[in-house]
C-alpha positions in Angstrom: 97.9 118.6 68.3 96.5 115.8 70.6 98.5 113.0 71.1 96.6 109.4 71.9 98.9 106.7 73.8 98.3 102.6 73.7 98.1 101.6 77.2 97.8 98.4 77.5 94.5 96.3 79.1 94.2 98.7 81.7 92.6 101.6 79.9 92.7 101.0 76.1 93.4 105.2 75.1 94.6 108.3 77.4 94.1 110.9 75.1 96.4 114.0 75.9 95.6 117.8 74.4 95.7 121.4 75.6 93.2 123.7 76.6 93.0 125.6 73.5 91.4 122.0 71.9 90.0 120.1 75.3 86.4 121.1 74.2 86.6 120.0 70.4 88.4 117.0 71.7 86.0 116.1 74.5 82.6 116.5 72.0 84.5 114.5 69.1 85.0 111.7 71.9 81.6 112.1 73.7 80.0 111.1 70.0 82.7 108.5 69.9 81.3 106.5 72.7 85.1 106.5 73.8 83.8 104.4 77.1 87.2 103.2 77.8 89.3 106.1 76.7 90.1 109.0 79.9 91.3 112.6 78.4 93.8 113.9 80.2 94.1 118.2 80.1 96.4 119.4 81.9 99.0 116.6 82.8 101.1 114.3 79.8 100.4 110.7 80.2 103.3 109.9 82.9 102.1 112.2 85.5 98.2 111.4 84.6 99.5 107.9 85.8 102.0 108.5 88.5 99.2 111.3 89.8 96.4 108.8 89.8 98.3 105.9 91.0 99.0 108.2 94.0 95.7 109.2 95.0 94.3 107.5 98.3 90.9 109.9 98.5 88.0 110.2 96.1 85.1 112.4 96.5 82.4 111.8 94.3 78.9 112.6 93.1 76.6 109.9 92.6 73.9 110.6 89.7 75.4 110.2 86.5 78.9 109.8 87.7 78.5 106.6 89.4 74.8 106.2 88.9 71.9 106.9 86.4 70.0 109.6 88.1 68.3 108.5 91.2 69.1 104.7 90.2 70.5 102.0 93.0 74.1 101.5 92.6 74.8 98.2 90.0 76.9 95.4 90.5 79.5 96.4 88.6 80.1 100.2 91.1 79.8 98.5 94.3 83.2 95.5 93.0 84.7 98.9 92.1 84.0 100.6 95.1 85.3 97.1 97.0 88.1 97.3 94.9 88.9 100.3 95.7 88.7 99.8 99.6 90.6 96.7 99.2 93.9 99.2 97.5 93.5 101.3 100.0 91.8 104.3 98.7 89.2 106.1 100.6 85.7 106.9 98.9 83.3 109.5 100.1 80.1 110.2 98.0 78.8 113.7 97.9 75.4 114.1 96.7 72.4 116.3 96.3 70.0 113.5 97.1 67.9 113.8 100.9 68.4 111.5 103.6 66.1 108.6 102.6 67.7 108.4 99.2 71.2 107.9 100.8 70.0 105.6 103.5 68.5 103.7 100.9 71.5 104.1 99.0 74.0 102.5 101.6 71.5 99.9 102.9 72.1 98.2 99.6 75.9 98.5 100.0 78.0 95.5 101.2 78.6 95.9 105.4 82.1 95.4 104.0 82.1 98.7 102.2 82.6 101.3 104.8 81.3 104.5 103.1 80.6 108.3 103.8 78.1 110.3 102.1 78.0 113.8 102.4 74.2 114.5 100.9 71.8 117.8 100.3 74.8 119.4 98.8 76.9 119.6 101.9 73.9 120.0 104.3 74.3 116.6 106.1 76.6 113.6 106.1 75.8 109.9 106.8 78.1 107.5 108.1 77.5 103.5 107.3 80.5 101.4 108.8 81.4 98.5 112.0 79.7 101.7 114.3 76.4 101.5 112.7 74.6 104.5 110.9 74.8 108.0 112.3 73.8 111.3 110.5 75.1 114.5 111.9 74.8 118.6 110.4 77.8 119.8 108.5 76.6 122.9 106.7 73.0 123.1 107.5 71.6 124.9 110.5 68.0 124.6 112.0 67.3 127.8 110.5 68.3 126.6 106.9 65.9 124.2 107.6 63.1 126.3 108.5 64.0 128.3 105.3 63.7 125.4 103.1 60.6 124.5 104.7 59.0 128.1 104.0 60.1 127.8 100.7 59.1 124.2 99.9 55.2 125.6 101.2 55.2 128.4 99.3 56.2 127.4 95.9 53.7 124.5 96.0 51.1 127.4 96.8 52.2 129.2 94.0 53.2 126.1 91.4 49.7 126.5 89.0 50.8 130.2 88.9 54.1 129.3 87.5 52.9 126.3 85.3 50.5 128.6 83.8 53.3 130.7 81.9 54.5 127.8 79.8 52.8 125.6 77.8 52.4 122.1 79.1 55.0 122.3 81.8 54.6 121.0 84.9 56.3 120.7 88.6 57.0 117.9 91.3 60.1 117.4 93.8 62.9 115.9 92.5 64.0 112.9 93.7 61.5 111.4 96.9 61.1 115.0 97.5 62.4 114.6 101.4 65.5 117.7 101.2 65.2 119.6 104.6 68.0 121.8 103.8 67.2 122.9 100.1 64.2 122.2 97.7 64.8 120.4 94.6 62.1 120.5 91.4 61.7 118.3 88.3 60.4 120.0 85.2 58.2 117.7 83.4 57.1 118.3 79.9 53.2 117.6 80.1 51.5 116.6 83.3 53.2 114.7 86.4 52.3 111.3 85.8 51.2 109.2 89.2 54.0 107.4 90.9 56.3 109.7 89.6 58.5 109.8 92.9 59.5 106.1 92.2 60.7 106.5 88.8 64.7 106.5 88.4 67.1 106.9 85.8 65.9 106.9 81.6 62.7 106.7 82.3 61.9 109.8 85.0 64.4 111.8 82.3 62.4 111.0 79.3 59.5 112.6 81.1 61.3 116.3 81.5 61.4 118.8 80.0 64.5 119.4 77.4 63.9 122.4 75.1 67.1 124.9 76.1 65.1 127.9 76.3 62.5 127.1 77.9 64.7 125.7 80.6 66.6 129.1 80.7 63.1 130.3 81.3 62.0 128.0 83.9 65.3 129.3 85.7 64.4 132.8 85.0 61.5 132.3 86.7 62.6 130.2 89.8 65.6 133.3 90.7 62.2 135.6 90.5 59.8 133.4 92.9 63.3 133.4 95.3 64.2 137.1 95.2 60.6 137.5 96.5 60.8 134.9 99.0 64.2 134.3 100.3 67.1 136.2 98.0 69.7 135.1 100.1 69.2 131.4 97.9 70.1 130.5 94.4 69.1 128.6 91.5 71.5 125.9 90.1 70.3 124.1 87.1 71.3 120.5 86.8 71.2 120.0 83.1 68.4 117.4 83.6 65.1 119.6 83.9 66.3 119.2 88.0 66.2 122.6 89.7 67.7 123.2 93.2 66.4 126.3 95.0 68.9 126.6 98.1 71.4 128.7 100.1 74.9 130.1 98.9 76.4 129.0 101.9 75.8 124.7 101.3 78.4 123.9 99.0 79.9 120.1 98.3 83.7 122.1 98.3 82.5 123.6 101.7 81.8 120.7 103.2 84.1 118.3 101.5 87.1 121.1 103.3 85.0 120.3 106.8 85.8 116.6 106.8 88.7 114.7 108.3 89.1 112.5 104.9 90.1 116.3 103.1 92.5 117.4 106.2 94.4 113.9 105.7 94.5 113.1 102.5 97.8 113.1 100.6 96.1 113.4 96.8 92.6 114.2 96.3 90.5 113.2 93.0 86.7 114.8 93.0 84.6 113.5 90.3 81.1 115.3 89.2 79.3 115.4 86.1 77.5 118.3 86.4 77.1 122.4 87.2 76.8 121.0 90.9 79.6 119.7 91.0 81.5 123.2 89.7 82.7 124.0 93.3 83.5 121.0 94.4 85.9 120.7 91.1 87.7 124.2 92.6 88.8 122.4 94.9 92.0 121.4 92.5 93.2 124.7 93.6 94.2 123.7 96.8 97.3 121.9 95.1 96.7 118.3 95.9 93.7 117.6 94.6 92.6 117.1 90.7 89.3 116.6 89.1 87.2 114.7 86.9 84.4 115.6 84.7 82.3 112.0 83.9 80.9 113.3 80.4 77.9 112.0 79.6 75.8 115.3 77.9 77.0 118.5 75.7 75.4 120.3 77.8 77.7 119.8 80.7 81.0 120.4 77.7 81.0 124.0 79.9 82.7 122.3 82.7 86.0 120.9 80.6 87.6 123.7 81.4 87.2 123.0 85.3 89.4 120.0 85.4 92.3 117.6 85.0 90.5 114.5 83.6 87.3 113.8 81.5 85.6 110.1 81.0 82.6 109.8 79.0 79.5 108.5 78.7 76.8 107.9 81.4 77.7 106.3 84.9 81.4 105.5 83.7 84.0 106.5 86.3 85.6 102.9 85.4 88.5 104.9 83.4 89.4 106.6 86.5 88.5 103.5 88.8 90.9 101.4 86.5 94.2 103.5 87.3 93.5 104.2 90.9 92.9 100.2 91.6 93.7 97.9 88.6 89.6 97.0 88.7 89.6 95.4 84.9 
């Protein structure tokens, strides 16, 4: 049986249950809009706090953990992420978005707020602090890049061919469409509408496609086009009608292990709210790290069982951001 504790101002309910119940309990508070309420899974509510209160490194993803997709970062993320810097914690933002979307990104961040974003999945990183801006390679290689490129050409050569097995289903890159290291695709139910590449957040989503088979489909599909045309890549589905198309070896838990913020960190939290952020949630296993799902679709209830920790609805790490740094 769960059991829900009164905490106080801080955050209102820290529901506690066991893994037999986590997804029944996690869909009944999804539904809920439990906004202030953080389910804890596999710790009781005194070493959910003492472990969070002892956390000084957070790698997160951006879309719909701290962001709607593609949207700029609000007010209220960028006092958290101060607040956080000003208790001392560390933040480093791991993303699948391309360069110009985290330049973009950071240029709208406080100088104050000294950031790293590790972006294209691991293939890059981007460093904003009193140095200036630098990018440098983690996982990608010039010949990933050349791979993506090849790719990138020849699924745009072949996209009416692939449109024309569905029924009003068409493709365009996902995001600005800049990645160098992968290639990332937006299903769209119906044609691309013009301007597309500037539309963020509810109203880019509303746009794709959503039907569950089809989607399953769609992937299908993609793993075919890539077992023609590069099978060393694979096909991750986002949830969102977002496809990425891109090698086995650019992970966010490969690259997260390559940084100097993962070798010195005492106690680790990695927060993701989707299938791309699967490996980056293994990381737990490595003892001193937990993670947290931000819940914000049913579709991602699969990933429960991958961590410690679950907030819901979309964009709302504040649960999390409230016990690491008092932010009220």
């Amino acid at each position: 049986m769960s059991k829900t504790m009164e905490h106080g101002h801080a955050v209102s309910k820290i529901v506690l249950c066991n893994a037999v119940e986590a997804d029944r309990q996690a869909l009944r508070l999804l539904h809920g809009g439990a906004s202030n309420t953080l389910l804890s899974r596999t710790y009781d509510e005194p070493s959910a706090r003492s472990f969070l209160s002892s956390v000084d490194t957070i790698f997160s993803d951006i879309d719909g953990t701290l962001t709607d997709e593609g949207a700029p970062m609000s007010a209220e993320c960028i006092a958290a992420l101060l607040a956080l810097a000003k208790a001392g914690k560390t933040v480093t933002l791991v993303t699948g978005r391309s360069y110009d979307e985290v330049a973009g990104l950071m240029s709208s961040l406080p100088r104050a707020l000294s950031l790293h974003v590790i972006y294209e999945k691991g293939g890059y990183e981007f460093v904003r602090d009193a140095d200036g801006d630098r990018t440098k390679h983690l996982l990608a290689t010039q010949e990933i890049e050349g791979s993506a490129a090849a790719v990138r050409r020849v699924f745009w050569q072949q996209k009416a061919t692939l449109e024309r097995r569905y029924a009003n289903v068409t493709f365009g890159w996902a995001g600005t469409g800049q990645h160098q290291s992968l290639v990332s695709i937006d299903a769209f139910q119906g044609a691309v509408p013009p301007g597309y590449a500037a539309m963020v957040g509810s109203e880019r989503s509303a746009l794709k496609v959503k039907d569950t088979q089809l989607l399953a489909r769609i992937a299908y599909d993609l793993a075919q086009f890539l077992k023609e045309y590069q099978p060393a890549w694979q096909v991750t589905h986002l949830l969102n009608g977002n496809f990425e198309l891109g090698p086995k070896d650019i992970a966010k838990d490969e690259a997260i292990r390559q940084t100097e913020r993962w070798r010195r960190a005492r106690a680790v939290l990695l927060l993701g709210d989707g299938p791309n952020d699967r490996s980056m949630f293994a990381l737990r296993a490595q003892g001193k790290a937990a993670a947290g799902l931000v819940l914000h679709r049913e579709a991602a209830l699969a990933l429960v069982s991958d961590v410690d920790f679950v907030s819901f609805g979309r964009a709302n790490p504040y649960p999390f951001f409230t016990l690491l740094s008092r932010v009220e």
